[in-house]
Biotite code that builds the C-alpha atoms (Angstrom):
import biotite.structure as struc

atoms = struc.array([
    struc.Atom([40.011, -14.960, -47.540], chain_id="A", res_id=1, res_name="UNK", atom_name="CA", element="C"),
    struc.Atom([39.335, -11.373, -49.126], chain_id="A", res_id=2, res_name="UNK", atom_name="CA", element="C"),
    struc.Atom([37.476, -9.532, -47.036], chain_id="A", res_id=3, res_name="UNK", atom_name="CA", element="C"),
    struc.Atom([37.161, -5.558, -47.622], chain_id="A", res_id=4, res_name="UNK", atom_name="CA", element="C"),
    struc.Atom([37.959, -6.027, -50.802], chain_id="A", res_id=5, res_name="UNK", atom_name="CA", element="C"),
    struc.Atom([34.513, -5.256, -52.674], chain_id="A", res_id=6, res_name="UNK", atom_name="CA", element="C"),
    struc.Atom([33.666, -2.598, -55.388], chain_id="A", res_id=7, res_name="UNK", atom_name="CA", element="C"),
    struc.Atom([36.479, -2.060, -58.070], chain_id="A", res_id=8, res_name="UNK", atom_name="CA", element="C"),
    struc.Atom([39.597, -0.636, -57.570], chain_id="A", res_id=9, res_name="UNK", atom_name="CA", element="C"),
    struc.Atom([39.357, 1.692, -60.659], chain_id="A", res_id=10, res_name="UNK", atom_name="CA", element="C"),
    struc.Atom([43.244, 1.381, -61.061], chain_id="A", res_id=11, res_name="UNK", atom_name="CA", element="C"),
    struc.Atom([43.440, 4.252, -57.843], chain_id="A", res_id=12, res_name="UNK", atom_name="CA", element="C"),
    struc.Atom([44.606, 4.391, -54.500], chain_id="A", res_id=13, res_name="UNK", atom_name="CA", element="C"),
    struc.Atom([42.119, 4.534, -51.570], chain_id="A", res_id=14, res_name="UNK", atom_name="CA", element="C"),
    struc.Atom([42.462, 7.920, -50.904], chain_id="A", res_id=15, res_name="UNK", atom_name="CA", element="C"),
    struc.Atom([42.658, 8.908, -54.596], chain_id="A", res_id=16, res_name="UNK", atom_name="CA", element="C"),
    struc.Atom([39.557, 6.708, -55.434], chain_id="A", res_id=17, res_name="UNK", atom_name="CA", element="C"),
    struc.Atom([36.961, 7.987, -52.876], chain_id="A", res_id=18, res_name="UNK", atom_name="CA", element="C"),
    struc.Atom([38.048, 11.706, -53.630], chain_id="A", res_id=19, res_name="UNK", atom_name="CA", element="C"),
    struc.Atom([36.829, 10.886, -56.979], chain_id="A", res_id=20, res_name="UNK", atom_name="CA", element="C"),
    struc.Atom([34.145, 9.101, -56.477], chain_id="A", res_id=21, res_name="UNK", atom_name="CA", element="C"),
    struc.Atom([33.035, 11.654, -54.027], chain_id="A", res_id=22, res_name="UNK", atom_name="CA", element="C"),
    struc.Atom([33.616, 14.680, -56.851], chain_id="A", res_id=23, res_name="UNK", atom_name="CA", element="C"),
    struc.Atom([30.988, 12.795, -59.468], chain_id="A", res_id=24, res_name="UNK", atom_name="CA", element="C"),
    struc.Atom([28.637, 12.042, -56.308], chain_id="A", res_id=25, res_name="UNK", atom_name="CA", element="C"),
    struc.Atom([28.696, 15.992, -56.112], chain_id="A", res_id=26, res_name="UNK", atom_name="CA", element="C"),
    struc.Atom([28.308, 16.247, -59.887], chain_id="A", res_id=27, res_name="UNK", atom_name="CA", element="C"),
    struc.Atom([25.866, 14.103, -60.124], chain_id="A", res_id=28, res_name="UNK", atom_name="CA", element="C"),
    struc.Atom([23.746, 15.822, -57.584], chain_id="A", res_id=29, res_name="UNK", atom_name="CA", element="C"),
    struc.Atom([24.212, 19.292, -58.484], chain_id="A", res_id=30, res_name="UNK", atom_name="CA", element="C"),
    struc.Atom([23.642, 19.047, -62.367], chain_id="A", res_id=31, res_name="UNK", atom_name="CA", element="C"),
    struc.Atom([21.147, 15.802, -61.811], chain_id="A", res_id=32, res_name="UNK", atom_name="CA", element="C"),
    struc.Atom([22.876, 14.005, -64.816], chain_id="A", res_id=33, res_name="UNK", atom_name="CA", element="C"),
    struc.Atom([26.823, 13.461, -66.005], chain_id="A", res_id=34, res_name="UNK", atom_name="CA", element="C"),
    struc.Atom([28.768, 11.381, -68.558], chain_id="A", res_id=35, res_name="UNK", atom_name="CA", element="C"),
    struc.Atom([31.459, 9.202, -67.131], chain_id="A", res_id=36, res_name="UNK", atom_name="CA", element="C"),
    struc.Atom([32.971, 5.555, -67.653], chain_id="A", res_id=37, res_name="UNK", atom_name="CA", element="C"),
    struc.Atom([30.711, 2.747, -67.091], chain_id="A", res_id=38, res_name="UNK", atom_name="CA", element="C"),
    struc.Atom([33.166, 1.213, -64.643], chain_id="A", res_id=39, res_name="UNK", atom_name="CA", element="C"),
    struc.Atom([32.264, 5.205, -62.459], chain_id="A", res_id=40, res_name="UNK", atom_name="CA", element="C"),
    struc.Atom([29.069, 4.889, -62.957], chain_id="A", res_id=41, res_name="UNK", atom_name="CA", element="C"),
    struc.Atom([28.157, 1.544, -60.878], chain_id="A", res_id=42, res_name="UNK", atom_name="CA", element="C"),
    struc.Atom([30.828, 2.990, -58.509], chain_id="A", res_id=43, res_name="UNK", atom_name="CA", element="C"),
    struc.Atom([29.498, 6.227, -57.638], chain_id="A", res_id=44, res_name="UNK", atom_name="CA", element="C"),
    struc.Atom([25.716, 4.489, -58.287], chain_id="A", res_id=45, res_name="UNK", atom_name="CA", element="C"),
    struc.Atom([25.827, 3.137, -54.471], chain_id="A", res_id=46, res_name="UNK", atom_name="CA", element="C"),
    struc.Atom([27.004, 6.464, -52.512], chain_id="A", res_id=47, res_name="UNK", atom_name="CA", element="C"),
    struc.Atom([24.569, 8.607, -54.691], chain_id="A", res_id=48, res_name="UNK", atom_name="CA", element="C"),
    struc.Atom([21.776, 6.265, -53.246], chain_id="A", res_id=49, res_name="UNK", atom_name="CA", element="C"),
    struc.Atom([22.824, 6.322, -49.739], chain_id="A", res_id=50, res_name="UNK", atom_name="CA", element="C"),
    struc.Atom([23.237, 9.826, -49.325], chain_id="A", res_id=51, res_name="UNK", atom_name="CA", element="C"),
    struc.Atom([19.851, 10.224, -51.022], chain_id="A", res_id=52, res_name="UNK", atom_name="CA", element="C"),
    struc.Atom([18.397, 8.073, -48.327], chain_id="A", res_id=53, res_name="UNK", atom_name="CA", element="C"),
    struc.Atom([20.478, 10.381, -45.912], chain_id="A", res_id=54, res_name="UNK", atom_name="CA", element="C"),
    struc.Atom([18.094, 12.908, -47.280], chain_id="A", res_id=55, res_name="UNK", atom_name="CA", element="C"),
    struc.Atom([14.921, 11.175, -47.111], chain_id="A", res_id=56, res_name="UNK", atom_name="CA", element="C"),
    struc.Atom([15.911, 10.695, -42.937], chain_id="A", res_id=57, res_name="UNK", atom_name="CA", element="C"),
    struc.Atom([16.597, 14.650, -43.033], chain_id="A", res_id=58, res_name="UNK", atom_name="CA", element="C"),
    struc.Atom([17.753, 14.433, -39.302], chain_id="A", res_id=59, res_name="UNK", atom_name="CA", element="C"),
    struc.Atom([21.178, 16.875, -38.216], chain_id="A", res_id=60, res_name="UNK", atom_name="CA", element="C"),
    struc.Atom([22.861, 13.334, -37.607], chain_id="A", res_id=61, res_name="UNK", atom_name="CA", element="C"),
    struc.Atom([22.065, 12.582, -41.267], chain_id="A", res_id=62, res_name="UNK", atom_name="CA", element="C"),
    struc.Atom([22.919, 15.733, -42.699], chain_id="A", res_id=63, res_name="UNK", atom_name="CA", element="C"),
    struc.Atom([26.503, 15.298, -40.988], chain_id="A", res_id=64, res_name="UNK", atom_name="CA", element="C"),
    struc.Atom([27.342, 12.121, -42.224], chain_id="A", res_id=65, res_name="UNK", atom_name="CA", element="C"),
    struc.Atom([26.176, 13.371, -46.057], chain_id="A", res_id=66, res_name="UNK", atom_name="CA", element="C"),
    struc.Atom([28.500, 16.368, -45.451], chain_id="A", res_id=67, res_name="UNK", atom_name="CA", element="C"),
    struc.Atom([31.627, 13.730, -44.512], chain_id="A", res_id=68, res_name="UNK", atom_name="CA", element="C"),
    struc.Atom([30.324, 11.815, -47.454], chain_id="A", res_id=69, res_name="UNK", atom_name="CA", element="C"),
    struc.Atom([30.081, 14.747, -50.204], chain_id="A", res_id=70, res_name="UNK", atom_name="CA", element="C"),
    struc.Atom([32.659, 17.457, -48.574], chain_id="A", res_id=71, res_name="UNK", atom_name="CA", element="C"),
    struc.Atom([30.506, 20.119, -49.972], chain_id="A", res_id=72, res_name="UNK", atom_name="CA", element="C"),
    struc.Atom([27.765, 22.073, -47.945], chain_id="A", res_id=73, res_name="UNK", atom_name="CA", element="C"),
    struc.Atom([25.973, 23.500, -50.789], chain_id="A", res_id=74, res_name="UNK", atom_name="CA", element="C"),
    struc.Atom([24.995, 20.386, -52.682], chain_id="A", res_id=75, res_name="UNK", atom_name="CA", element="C"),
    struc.Atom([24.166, 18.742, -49.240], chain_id="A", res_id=76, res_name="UNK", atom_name="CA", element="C"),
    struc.Atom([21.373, 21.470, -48.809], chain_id="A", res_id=77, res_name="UNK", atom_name="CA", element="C"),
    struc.Atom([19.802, 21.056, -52.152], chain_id="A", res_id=78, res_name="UNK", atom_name="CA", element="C"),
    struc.Atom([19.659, 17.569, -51.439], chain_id="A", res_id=79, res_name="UNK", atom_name="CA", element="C"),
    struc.Atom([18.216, 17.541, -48.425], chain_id="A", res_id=80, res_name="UNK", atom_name="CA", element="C"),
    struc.Atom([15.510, 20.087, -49.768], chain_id="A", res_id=81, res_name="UNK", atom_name="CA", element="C"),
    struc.Atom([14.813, 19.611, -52.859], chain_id="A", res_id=82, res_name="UNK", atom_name="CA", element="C"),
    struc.Atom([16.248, 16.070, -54.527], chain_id="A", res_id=83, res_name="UNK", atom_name="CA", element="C"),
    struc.Atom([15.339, 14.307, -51.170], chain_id="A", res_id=84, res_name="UNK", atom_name="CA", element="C"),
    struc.Atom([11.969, 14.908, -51.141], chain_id="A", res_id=85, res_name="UNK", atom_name="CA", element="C"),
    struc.Atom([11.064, 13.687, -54.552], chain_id="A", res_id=86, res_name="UNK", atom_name="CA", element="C"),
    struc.Atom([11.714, 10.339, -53.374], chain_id="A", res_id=87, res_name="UNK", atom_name="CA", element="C"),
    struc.Atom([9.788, 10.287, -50.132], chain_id="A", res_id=88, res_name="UNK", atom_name="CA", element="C"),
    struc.Atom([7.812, 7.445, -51.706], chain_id="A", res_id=89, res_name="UNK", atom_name="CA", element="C"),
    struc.Atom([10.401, 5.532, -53.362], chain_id="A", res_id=90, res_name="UNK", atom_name="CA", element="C"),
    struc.Atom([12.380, 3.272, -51.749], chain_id="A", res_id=91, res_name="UNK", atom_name="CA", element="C"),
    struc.Atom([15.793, 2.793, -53.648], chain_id="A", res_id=92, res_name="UNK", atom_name="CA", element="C"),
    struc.Atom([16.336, 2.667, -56.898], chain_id="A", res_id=93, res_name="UNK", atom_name="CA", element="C"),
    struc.Atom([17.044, 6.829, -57.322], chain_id="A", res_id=94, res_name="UNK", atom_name="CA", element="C"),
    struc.Atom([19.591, 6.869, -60.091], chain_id="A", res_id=95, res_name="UNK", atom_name="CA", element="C"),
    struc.Atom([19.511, 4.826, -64.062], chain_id="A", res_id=96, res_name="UNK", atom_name="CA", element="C"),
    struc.Atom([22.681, 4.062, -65.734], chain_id="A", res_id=97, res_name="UNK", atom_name="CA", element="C"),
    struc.Atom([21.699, 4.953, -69.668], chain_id="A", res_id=98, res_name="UNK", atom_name="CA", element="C"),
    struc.Atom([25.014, 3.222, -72.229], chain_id="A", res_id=99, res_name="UNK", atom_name="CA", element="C"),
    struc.Atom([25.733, 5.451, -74.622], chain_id="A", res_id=100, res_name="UNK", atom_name="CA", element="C"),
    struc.Atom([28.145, 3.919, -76.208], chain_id="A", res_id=101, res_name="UNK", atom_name="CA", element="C"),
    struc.Atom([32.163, 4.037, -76.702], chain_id="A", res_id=102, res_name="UNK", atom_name="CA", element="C"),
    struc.Atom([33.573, 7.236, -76.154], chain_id="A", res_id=103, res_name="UNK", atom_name="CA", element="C"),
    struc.Atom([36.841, 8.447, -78.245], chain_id="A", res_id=104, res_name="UNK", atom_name="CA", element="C"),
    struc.Atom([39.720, 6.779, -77.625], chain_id="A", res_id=105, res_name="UNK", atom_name="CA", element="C"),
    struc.Atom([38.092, 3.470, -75.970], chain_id="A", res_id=106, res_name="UNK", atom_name="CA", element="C"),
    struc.Atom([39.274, 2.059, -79.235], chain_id="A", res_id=107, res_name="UNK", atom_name="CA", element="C"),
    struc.Atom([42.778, 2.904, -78.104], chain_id="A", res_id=108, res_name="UNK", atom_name="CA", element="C"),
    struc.Atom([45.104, -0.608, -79.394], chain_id="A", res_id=109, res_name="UNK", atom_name="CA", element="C"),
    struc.Atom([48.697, 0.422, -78.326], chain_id="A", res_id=110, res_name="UNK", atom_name="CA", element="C"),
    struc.Atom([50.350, 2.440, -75.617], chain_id="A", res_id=111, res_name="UNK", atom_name="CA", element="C"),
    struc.Atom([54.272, 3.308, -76.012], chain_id="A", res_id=112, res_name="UNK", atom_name="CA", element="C"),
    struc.Atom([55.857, 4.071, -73.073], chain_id="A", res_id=113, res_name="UNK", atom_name="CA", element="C"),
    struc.Atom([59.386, 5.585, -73.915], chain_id="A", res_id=114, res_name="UNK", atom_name="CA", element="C"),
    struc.Atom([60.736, 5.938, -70.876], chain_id="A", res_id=115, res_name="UNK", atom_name="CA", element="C"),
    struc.Atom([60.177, 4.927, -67.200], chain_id="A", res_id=116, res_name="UNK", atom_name="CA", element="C"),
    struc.Atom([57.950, 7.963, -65.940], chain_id="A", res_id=117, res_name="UNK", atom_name="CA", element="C"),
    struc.Atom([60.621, 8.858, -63.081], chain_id="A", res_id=118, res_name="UNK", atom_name="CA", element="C"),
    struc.Atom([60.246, 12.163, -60.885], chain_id="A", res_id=119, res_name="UNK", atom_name="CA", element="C"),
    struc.Atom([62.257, 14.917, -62.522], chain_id="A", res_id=120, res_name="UNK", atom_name="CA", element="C"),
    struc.Atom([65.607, 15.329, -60.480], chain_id="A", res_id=121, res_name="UNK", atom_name="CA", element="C"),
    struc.Atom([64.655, 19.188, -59.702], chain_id="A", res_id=122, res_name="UNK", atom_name="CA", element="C"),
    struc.Atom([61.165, 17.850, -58.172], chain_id="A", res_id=123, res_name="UNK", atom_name="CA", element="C"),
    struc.Atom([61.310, 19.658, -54.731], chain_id="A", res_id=124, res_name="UNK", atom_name="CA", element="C"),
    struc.Atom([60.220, 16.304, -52.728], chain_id="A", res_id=125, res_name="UNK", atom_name="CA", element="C"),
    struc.Atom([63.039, 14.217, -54.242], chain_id="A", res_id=126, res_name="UNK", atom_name="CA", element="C"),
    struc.Atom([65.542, 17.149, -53.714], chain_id="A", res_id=127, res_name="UNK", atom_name="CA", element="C"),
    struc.Atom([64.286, 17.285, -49.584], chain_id="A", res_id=128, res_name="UNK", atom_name="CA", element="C"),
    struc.Atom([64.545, 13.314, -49.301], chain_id="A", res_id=129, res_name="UNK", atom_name="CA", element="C"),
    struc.Atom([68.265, 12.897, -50.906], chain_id="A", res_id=130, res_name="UNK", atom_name="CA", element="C"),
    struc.Atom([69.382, 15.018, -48.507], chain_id="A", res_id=131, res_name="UNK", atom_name="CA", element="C"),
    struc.Atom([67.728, 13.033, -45.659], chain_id="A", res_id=132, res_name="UNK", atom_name="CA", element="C"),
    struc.Atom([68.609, 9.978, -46.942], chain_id="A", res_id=133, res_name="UNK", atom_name="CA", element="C"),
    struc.Atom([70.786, 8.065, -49.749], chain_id="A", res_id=134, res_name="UNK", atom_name="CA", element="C"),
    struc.Atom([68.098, 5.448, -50.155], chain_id="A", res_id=135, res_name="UNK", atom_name="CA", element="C"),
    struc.Atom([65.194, 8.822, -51.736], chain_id="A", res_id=136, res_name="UNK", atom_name="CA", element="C"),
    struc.Atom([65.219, 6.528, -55.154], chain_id="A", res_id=137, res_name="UNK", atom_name="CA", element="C"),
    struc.Atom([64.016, 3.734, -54.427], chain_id="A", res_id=138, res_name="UNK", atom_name="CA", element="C"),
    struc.Atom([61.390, 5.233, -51.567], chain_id="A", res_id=139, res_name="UNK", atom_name="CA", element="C"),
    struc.Atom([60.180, 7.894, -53.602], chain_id="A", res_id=140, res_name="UNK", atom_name="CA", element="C"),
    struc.Atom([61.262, 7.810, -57.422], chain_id="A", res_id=141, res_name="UNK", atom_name="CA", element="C"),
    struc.Atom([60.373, 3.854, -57.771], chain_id="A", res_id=142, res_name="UNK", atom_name="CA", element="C"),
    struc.Atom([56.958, 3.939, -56.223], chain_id="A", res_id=143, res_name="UNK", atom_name="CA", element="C"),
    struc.Atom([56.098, 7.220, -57.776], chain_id="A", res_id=144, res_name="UNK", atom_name="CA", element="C"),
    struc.Atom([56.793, 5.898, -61.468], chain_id="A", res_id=145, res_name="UNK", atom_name="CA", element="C"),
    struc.Atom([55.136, 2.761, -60.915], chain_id="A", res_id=146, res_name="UNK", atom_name="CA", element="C"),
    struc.Atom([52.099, 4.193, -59.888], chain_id="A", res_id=147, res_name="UNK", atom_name="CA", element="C"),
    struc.Atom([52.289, 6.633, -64.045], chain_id="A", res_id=148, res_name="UNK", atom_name="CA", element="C"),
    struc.Atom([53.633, 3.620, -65.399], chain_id="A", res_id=149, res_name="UNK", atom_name="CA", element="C"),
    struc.Atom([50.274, 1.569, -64.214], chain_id="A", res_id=150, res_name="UNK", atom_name="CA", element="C"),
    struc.Atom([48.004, 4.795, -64.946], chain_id="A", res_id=151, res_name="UNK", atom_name="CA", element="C"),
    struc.Atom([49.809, 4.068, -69.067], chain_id="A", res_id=152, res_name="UNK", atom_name="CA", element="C"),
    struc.Atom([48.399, 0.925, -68.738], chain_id="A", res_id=153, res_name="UNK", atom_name="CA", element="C"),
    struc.Atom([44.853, 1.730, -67.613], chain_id="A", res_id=154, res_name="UNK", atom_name="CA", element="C"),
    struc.Atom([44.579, 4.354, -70.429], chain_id="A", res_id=155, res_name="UNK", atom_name="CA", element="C"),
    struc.Atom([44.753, 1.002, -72.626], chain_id="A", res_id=156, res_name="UNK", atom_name="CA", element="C"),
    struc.Atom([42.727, -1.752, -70.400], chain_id="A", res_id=157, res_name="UNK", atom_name="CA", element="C"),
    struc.Atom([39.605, -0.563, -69.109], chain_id="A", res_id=158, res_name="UNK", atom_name="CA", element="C"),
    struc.Atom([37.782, -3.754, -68.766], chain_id="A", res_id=159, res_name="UNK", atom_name="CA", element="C"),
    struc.Atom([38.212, -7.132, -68.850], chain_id="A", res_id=160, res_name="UNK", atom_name="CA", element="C"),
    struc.Atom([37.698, -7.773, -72.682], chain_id="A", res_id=161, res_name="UNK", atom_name="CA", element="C"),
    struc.Atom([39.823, -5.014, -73.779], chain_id="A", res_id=162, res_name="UNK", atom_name="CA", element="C"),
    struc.Atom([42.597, -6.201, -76.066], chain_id="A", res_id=163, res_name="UNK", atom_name="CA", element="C"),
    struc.Atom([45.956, -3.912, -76.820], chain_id="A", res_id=164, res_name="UNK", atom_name="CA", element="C"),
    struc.Atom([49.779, -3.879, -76.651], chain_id="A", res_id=165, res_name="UNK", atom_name="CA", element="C"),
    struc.Atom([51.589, -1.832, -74.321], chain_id="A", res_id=166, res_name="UNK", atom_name="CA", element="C"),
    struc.Atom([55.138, -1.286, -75.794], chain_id="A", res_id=167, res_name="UNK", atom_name="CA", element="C"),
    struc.Atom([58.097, -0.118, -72.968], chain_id="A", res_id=168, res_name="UNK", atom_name="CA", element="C"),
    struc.Atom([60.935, 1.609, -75.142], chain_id="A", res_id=169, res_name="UNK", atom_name="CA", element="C"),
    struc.Atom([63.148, 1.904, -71.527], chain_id="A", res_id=170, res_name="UNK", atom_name="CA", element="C"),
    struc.Atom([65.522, -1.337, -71.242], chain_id="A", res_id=171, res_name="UNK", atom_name="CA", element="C"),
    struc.Atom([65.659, -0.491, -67.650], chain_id="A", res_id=172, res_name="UNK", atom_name="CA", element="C"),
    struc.Atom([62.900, -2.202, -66.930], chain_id="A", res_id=173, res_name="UNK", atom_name="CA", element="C"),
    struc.Atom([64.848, -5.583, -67.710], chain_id="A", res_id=174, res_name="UNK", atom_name="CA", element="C"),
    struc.Atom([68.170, -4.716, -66.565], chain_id="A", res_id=175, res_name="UNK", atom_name="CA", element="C"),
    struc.Atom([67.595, -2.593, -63.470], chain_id="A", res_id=176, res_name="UNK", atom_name="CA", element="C"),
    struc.Atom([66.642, -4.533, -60.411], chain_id="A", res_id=177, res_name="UNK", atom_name="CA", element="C"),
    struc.Atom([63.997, -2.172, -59.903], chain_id="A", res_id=178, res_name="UNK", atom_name="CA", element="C"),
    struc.Atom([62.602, -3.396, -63.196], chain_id="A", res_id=179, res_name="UNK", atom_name="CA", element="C"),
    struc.Atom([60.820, -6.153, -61.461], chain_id="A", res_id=180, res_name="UNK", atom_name="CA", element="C"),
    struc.Atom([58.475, -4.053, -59.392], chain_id="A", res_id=181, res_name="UNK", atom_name="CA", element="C"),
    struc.Atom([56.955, -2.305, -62.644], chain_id="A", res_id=182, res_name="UNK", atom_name="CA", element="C"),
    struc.Atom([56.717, -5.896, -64.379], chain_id="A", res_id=183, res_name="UNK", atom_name="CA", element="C"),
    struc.Atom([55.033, -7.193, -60.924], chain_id="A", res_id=184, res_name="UNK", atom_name="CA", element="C"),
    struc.Atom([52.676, -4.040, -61.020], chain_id="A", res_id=185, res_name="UNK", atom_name="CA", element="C"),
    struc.Atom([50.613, -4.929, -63.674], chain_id="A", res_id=186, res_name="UNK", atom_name="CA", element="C"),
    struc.Atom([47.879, -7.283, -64.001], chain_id="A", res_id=187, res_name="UNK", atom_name="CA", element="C"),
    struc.Atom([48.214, -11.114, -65.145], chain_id="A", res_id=188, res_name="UNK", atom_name="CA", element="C"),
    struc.Atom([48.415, -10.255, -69.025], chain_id="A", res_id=189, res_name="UNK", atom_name="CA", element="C"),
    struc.Atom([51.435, -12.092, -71.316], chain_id="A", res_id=190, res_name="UNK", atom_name="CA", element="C"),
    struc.Atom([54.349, -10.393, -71.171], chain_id="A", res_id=191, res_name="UNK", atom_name="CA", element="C"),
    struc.Atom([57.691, -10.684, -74.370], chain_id="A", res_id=192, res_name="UNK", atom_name="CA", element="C"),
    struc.Atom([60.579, -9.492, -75.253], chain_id="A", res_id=193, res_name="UNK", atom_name="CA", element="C"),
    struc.Atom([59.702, -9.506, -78.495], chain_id="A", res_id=194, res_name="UNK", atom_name="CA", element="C"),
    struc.Atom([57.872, -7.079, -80.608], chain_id="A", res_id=195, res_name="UNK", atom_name="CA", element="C"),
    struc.Atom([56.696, -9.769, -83.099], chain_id="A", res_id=196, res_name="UNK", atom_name="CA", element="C"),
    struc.Atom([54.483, -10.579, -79.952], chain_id="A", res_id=197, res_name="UNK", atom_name="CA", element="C"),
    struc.Atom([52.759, -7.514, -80.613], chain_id="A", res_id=198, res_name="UNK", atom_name="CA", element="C"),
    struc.Atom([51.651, -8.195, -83.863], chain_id="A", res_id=199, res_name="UNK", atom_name="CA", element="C"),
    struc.Atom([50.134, -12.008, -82.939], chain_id="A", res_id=200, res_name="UNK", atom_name="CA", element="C"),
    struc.Atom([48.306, -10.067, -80.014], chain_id="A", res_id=201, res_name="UNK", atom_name="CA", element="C"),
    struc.Atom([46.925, -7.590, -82.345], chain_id="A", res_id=202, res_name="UNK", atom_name="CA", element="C"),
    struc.Atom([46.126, -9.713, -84.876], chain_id="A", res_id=203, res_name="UNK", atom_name="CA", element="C"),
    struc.Atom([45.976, -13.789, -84.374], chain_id="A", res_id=204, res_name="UNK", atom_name="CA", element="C"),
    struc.Atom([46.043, -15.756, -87.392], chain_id="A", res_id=205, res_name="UNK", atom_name="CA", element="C"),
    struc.Atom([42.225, -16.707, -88.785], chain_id="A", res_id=206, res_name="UNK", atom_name="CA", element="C"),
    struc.Atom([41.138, -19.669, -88.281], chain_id="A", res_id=207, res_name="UNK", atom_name="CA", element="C"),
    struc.Atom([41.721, -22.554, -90.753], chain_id="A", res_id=208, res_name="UNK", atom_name="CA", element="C"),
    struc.Atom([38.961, -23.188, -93.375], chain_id="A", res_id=209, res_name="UNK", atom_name="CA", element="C"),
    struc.Atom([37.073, -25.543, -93.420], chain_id="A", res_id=210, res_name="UNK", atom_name="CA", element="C"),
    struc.Atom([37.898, -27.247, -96.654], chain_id="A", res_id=211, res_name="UNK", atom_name="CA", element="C"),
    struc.Atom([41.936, -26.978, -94.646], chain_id="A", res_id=212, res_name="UNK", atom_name="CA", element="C"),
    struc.Atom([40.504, -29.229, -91.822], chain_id="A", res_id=213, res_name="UNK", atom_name="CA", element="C"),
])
C-alpha cells in the first residue's frame, strides 16, 4: 500500500522539493502574488494556508513552527502582523490560483540529449572519492547523471498530457551496463531504437476518411 506518498513529486528529491516549495511560500508571502507552474502552485497552495493559520493562532509555539516552516524571520513577522490578521474571520481558503495560460517554452516537442550528463573528471567530489575508493563511478558519477538526465526529461513532460520526443545521441546508454538505470529512471513512456519512432510520436497518421471506411 502507498502510504506517505501524497502531493506530487515535482520530478525533485525530498530535500530539494521542500527547499523549493518553502522559497515560493516565502515569495508568495512577501510580494502577496507570484507566477509559477501550475503543478507549484497547488503544491505550495497547502503550506501557504497552514502557516497563515499559524498566524491567525499568533502564539510563540506557532510562530516557531512557521519559522521551521518558512526559514526566514522577516516574512514570519509580517505574517504574523499584518497578512494574519486580515483573515481573522476567514476560515481557509486564503490564497486563488488565477491560469494564465502557457508560458514560453511549454510548447517545447523535442529534447536532445547528446551525451550522458556525467560529472566532469576535475569535479573536486569525484577527485576525493577515487581516491577512497575504485568503485567513485558508479556511487557518485551514475546517480549524479541520472538525476540531469531525468531533470532533460522534465524540461519536456510537465504533465500528464504532454506529448514530445526525447532523443539520447550517447550509445552508452544501450551498451554500458549502467545504461539500464537511466532507461529504468524514467517514467512508463515507449521507448525505440529507432528515430522513425520519433516522427509517428510527433505526428500519427490522420485518421481514415470516412468515404475510406
Amino acid at each position: 500500500m502507498r502510504h506517505q506518498n501524497q502531493g506530487r513529486k515535482l520530478n525533485m528529491a525530498v530535500d530539494q522539493r521542500k527547499a523549493v516549495l518553502s522559497g515560493l511560500a516565502v515569495a508568495l508571502l512577501e510580494h502577496e502574488k507570484i507566477k509559477c507552474g501550475q503543478e507549484r502552485a497547488k503544491e505550495v497552495r497547502p503550506l501557504v494556508e497552514q502557516v497563515i493559520t499559524l498566524g491567525k493562532r499568533g502564539d510563540l509555539a506557532a510562530r516557531r513552527q512557521a519559522i521551521a516552516k518558512l526559514r526566514n524571520k522577516k516574512v514570519t513577522y509580517k505574517l504574523f502582523n499584518d497578512i494574519a490578521p486580515r483573515y481573522a474571520d476567514r476560515n481557509g481558503g486564503y490564497t486563488r490560483i488565477v491560469k494564465l495560460g502557457p508560458r514560453p517554452g511549454d510548447a517545447l516537442r523535442v529534447v536532445v540529449i547528446d551525451r550522458l550528463p556525467f560529472p566532469t573528471p576535475d569535479d573536486p567530489v569525484l577527485d576525493a572519492l577515487s581516491q577512497q575508493s575504485d568503485k567513485a563511478f558508479f556511487t557518485y558519477s551514475v546517480p549524479r547523471a541520472i538525476i540531469a538526465f531525468k531533470q532533460g526529461f522534465g524540461r519536456l513532460v510537465r504533465a500528464t498530457g504532454d506529448r514530445g520526443v526525447v532523443v539520447c545521441c550517447d550509445k552508452r546508454i544501450l551498451t554500458k551496463r549502467y545504461g539500464k538505470q537511466f532507461l529504468r529512471a524514467l517514467p512508463n513512456v515507449p521507448k525505440s531504437t529507432r528515430l522513425e519512432a520519433a516522427k509517428d510520436w510527433l505526428f500519427p497518421p490522420p485518421p481514415p476518411a470516412w468515404d475510406e471506411l
